[in-house]
C-alpha positions, 0 to 999 in steps of 0.5 A: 891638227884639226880636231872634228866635233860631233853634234847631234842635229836630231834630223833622221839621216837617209835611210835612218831614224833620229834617237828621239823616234827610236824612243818613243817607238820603243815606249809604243812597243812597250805600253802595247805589250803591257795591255796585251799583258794585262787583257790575257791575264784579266781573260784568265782571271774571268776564265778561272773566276767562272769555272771556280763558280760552276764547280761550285754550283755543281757542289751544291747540286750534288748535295740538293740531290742526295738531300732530297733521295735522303728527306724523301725517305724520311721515317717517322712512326709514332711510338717508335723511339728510334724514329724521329724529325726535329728541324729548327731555324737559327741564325749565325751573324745574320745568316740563316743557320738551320739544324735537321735531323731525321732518320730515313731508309738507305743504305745500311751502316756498315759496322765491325762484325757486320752491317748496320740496320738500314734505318739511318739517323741523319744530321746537317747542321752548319758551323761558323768559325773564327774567320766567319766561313760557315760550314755545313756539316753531316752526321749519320749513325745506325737509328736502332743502336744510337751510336753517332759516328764520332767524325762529321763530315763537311759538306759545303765549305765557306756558305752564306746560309742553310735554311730549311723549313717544313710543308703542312697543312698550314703552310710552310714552317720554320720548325718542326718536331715529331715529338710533339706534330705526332707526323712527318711533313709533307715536304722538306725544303732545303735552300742553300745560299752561296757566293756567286760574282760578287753576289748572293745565290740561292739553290733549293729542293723540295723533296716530298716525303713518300712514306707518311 
């Protein structure tokens, strides 16, 4: 019987493709997808990357803002226990961490058995944890009867600093206390530093105080 051996001659046959171009088309194909793979999902990343920073931006917006209608209000009459502004600069692990309380005419505080009177103390001040994430946070309470709302409320999570400093007639200071200048500052600067990109932002208001 006469036996047929099959030999592979690695030549393409009429109308055919050999085994090795079949191979390195399927690798083309494959290196081909993995890069369309890796630039779609990079553009996501940067998609996602940009809309996180502008949420954040908008974040820190919002605060500067009501920041500013709050320090704008800002009251302060000599002889007037309830009435007071004491701002301080301090530093957590190399960042500016400062402390600003103050009270300002706004919206009473609504309490059991009726509102509040409409002179509101208010405290920001900033708190770093474990993890080094600092965090600013907010206190408010009725100036006249001096109770402090027992929950603080965070503002900003995870900055890189918050600074303030205060408009005289001297310049701008880092510190300012009514007890002793006996009067408000002209204006009140707030600057809060975020990450943005891999880089360092700065966001600032300077909101001048109307009643003097």
């Amino acid at each position: 019987m006469r036996r047929t051996r099959l030999e592979y001659s690695g030549v393409r046959g009429r109308g055919g493709f050999t085994l090795i171009e079949v191979l390195v088309a399927l690798a083309l194909v494959s290196a081909i997808i993995a890069a369309l793979y890796g630039s779609f999902f990079s553009v996501l990343k940067g998609r996602d990357s940009i809309g996180a920073s502008l949420e954040r931006s908008r974040e820190v917006g919002r605060f500067l803002d009501a920041f500013s209608k709050e320090a704008s209000s800002a009251f302060y009459k000599d002889g007037n226990k309830a009435s007071l502004l004491k701002g301080e600069n301090k530093d957590s692990r190399g960042r500016p961490a400062s402390a600003l309380v103050f009270t300002a005419f706004t919206y009473p505080v609504m309490r059991e058995g009726g509102a509040g009177g409409d002179l509101l103390a208010i405290r920001y001040f900033t708190e770093t944890g474990e993890d080094g994430k600092m965090t600013l946070y907010k206190e408010a309470w009725d100036a006249y009867r001096g109770d402090r709302l027992s929950i603080k409320l965070p503002v900003i999570e995870d900055i890189e600093g918050f600074e303030v400093s205060f408009l005289s007639g001297n310049g701008w200071a880092k510190a300012w206390d009514t007890s002793l200048e006996k009067k408000l500052p002209a204006a009140i600067k707030a600057v809060v530093s975020i990450k943005e990109t891999g880089a360092i932002a700065e966001y600032r208001a300077i909101p001048r105080v109307v009643i003097r």
